[in-house]
C-alpha positions as CSV (number, residue, x, y, z in Angstrom):
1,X,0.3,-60.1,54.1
2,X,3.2,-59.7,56.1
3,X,6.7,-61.2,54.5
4,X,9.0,-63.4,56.4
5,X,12.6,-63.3,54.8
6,X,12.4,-66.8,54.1
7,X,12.9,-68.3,50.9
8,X,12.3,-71.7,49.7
9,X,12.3,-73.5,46.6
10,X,9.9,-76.3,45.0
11,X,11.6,-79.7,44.7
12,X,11.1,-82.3,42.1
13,X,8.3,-83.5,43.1
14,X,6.4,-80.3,43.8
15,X,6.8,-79.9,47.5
16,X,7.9,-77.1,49.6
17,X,9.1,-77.2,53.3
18,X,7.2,-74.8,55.6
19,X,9.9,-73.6,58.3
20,X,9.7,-74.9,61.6
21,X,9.0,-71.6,63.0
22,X,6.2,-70.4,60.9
23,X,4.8,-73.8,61.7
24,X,5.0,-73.5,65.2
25,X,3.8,-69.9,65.0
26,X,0.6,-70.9,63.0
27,X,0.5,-74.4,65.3
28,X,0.1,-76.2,62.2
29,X,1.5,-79.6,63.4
30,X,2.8,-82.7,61.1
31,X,-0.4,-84.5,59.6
32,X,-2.4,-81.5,59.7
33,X,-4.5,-80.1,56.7
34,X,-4.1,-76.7,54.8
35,X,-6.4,-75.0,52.1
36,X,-4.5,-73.6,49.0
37,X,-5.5,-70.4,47.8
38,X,-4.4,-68.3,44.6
39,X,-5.1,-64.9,43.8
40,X,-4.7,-62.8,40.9
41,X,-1.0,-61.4,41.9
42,X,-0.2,-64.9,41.6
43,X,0.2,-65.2,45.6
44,X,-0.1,-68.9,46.7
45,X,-1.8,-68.6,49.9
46,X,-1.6,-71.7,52.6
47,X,-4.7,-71.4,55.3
48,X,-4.7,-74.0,58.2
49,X,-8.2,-75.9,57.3
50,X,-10.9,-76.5,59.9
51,X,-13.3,-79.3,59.0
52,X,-15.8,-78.2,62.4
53,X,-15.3,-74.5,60.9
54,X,-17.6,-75.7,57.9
55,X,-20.3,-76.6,60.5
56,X,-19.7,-73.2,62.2
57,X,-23.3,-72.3,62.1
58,X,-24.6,-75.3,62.3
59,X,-22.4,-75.5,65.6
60,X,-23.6,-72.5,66.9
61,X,-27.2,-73.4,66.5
62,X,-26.4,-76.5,68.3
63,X,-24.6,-74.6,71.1
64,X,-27.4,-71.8,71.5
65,X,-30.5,-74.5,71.7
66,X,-28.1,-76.5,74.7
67,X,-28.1,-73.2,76.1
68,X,-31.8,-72.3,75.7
69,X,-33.0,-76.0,76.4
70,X,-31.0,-77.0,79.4
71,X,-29.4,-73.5,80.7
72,X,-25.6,-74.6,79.5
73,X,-22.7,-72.3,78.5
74,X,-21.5,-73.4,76.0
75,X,-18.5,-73.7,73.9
76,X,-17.6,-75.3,70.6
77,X,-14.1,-75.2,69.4
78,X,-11.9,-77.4,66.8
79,X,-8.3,-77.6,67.7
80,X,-7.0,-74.1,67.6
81,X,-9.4,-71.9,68.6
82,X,-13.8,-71.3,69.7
83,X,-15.8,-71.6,67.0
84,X,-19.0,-70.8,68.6
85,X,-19.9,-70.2,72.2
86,X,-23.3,-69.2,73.5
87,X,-24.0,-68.8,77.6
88,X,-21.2,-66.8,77.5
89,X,-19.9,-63.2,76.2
90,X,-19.0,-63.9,72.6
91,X,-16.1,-61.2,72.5
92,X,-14.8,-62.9,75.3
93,X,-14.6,-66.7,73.8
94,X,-15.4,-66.7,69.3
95,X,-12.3,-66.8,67.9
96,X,-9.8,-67.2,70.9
97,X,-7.4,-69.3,70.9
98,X,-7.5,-72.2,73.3
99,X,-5.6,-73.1,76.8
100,X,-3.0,-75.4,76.5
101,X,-4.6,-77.5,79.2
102,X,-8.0,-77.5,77.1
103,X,-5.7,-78.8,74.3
104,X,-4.4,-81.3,76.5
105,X,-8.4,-82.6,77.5
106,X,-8.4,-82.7,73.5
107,X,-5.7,-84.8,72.5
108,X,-6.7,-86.8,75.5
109,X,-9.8,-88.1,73.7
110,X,-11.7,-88.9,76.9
111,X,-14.7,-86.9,78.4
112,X,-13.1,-84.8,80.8
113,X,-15.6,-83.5,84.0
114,X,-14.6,-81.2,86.7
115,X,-15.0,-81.9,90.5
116,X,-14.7,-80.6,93.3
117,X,-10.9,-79.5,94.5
118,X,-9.5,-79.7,90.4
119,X,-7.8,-77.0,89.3
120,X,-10.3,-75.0,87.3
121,X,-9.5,-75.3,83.6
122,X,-9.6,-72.1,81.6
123,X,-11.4,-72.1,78.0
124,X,-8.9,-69.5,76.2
125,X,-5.0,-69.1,76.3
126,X,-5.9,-65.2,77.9
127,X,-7.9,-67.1,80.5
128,X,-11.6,-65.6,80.4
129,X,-14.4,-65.8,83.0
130,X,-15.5,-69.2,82.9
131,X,-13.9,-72.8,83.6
132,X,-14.5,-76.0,81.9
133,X,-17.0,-78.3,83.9
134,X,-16.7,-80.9,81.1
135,X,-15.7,-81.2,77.9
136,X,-15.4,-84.2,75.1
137,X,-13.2,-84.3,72.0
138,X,-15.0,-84.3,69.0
139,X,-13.7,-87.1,66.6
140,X,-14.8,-88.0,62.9
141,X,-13.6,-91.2,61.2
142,X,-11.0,-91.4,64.3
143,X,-9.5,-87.9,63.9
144,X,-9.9,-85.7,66.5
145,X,-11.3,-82.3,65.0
146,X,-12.2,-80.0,68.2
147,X,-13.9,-80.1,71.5
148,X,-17.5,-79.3,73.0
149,X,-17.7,-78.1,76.7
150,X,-20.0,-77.1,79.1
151,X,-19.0,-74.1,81.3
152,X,-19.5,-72.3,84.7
153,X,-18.3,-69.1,85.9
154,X,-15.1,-68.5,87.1
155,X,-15.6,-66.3,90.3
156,X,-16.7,-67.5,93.6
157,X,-17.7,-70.9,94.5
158,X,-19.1,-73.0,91.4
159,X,-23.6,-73.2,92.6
160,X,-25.1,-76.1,94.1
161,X,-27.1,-76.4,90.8
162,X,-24.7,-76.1,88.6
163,X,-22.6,-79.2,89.8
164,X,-21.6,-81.5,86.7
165,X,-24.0,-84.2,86.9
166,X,-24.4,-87.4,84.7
167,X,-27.0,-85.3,82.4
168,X,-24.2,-82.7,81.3
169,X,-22.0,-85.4,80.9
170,X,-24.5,-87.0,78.4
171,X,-25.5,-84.0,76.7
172,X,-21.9,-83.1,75.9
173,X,-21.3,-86.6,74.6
174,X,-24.4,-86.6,72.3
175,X,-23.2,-83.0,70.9
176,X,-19.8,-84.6,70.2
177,X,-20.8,-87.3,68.6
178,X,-23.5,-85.7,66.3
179,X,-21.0,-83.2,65.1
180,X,-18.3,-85.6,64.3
181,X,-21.0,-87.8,62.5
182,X,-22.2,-84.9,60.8
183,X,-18.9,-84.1,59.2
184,X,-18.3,-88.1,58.1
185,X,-21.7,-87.6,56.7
């Protein structure tokens, strides 16, 4: 654990102010929920919580049989980072953090689809081999909790075959919804 030099102290009602810098360090943003951990040094130990991370094999599942079924890459992310990815090289995308313009599609709430003459949207904040083709939030009892997207590679000009069509569109929708209705479930 690494220490920061800052000190704060508890106030009468049991609250403590996390700094504005460690917050925007750890993009934890106002609203957003943390897991409270103890150990037996008597650390108090603050983790960002991720409701889609509980469904994280559950989401990979899902991701892998879009991939084997209907030849998608695929990514499934909640709002910080890829939870599961399959189509593509899983060093490359689990665990990354995300683009801010990916972000942006997110707190959009709106299925996003790329055409023709868009910038291409990169998955990951380090950028990464593939672009988004579409994408669509994922939201549970109206709280946006991450993102599913379809991919295609980033080199050369995007196939004929692989052009977003109305099916992609719907099959990234569906995998939205289910997993946001699996986690009100």
């Amino acid at each position: 654990m690494k220490a920061t030099g800052i000190v704060r102290r508890i106030d009468d009602l049991g609250r403590v102010v996390i700094p504005k810098e460690i917050r925007r360090t750890m993009r934890i943003r106002e609203g957003d929920p943390l897991e409270i951990y103890t150990d037996r040094e008597g650390e108090v130990i603050f983790k960002k919580y991720s409701p889609i991370g509980e469904l994280a094999s559950f989401a990979a599942q899902y991701a892998e049989t879009l991939h084997k079924t209907c030849s998608l890459s695929v990514v499934i992310c909640d709002r910080d980072a890829v939870i599961a990815c399959s189509g593509v090289p899983k060093k490359e995308y689990a665990d990354h953090r995300l683009s801010s313009e990916l972000e942006g599609i997110i707190e959009g709430r709106n299925l996003y689809v790329w055409n023709e003459g868009n910038e291409k949207i990169p998955v990951t904040a380090d950028g990464g081999s593939h672009f988004v083709s579409c994408a669509m939030p994922i939201m549970s009892e109206g709280d946006i909790i991450g993102c599913v997207a379809s991919l295609c590679p980033m080199s050369g000009d995007r196939p004929a075959e692989q052009t977003a069509t109305d099916i992609e569109s719907k099959l990234i929708l569906t995998a939205a919804g289910f997993l946001g209705k699996q986690l009100e479930s």
